[in-house]
C-alpha positions as CSV (number, residue, x, y, z in Angstrom):
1,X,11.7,-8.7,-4.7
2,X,9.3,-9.2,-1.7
3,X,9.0,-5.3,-1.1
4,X,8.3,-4.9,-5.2
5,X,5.6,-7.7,-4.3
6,X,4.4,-5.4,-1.3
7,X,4.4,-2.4,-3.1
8,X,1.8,-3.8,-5.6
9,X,-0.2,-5.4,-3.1
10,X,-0.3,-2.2,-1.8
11,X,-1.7,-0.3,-4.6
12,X,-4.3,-3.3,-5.8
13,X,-5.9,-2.9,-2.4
14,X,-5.7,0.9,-2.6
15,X,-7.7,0.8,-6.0
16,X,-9.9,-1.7,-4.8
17,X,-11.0,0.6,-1.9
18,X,-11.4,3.4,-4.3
19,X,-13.9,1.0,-6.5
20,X,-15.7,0.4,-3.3
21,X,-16.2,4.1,-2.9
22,X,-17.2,4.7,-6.3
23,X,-19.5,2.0,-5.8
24,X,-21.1,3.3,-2.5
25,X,-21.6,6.8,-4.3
26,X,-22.8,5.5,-7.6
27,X,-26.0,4.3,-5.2
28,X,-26.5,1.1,-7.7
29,X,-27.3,-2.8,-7.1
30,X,-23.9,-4.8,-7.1
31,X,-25.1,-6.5,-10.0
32,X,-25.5,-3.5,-12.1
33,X,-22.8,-1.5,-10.9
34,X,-20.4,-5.0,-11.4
35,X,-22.2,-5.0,-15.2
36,X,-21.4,-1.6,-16.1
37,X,-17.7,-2.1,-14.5
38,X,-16.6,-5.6,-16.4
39,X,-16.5,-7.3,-12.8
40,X,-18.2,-10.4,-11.2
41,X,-20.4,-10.4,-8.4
42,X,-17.8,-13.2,-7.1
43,X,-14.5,-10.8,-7.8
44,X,-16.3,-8.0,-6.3
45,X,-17.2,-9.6,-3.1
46,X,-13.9,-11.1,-2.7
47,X,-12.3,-7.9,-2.5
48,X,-14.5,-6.3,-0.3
49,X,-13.7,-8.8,1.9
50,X,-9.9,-8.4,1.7
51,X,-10.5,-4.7,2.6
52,X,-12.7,-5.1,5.4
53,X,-10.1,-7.6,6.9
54,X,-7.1,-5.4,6.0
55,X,-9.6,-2.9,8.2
56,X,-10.3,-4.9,11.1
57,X,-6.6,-5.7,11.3
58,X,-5.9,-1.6,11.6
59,X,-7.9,-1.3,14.4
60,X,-6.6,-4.3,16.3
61,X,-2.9,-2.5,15.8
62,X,-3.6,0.4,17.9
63,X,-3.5,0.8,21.8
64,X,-6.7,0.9,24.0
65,X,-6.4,4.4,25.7
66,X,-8.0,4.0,28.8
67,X,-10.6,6.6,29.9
68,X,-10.2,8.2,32.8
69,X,-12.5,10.1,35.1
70,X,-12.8,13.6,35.7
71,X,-14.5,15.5,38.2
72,X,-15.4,19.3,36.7
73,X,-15.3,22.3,38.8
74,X,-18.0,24.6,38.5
75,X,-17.2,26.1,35.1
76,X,-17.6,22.4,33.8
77,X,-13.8,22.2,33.0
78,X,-11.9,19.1,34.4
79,X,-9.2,20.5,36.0
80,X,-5.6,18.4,35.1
């Protein structure tokens, strides 16, 4: 039952990041754009929330790469 529960989860934070988007192209105030969609101010916030942590979380999941320096030749390519 706890993957059925993920699965959902899943797809409730997919369409919320979808009503973001729509949001961010419809180039309305919250308010309005909440109005015209049936949602509070308060639901819509929340969520944006959730998404921008679910986000933040992403990026701490991947490995630093670290940069190393190249001297070029005199083409400008950095020989390997």
């Amino acid at each position: 039952m706890e993957k059925i529960a993920e699965v959902k989860q899943i797809v409730r934070h997919d369409n919320w990041k979808r009503m973001y988007d729509e949001y961010r192209r419809s180039g309305m105030k919250v308010n309005d754009w909440c109005v015209m969609h049936g949602l509070s101010v308060k639901a819509f916030y929340y969520r944006l929330k959730v998404i921008r942590g679910e986000l933040l979380n992403e990026t701490d999941r991947h490995d630093i790469v670290p940069l190393v320096e190249c001297k070029t030749n005199w083409r400008g390519i950095c020989p390997q």
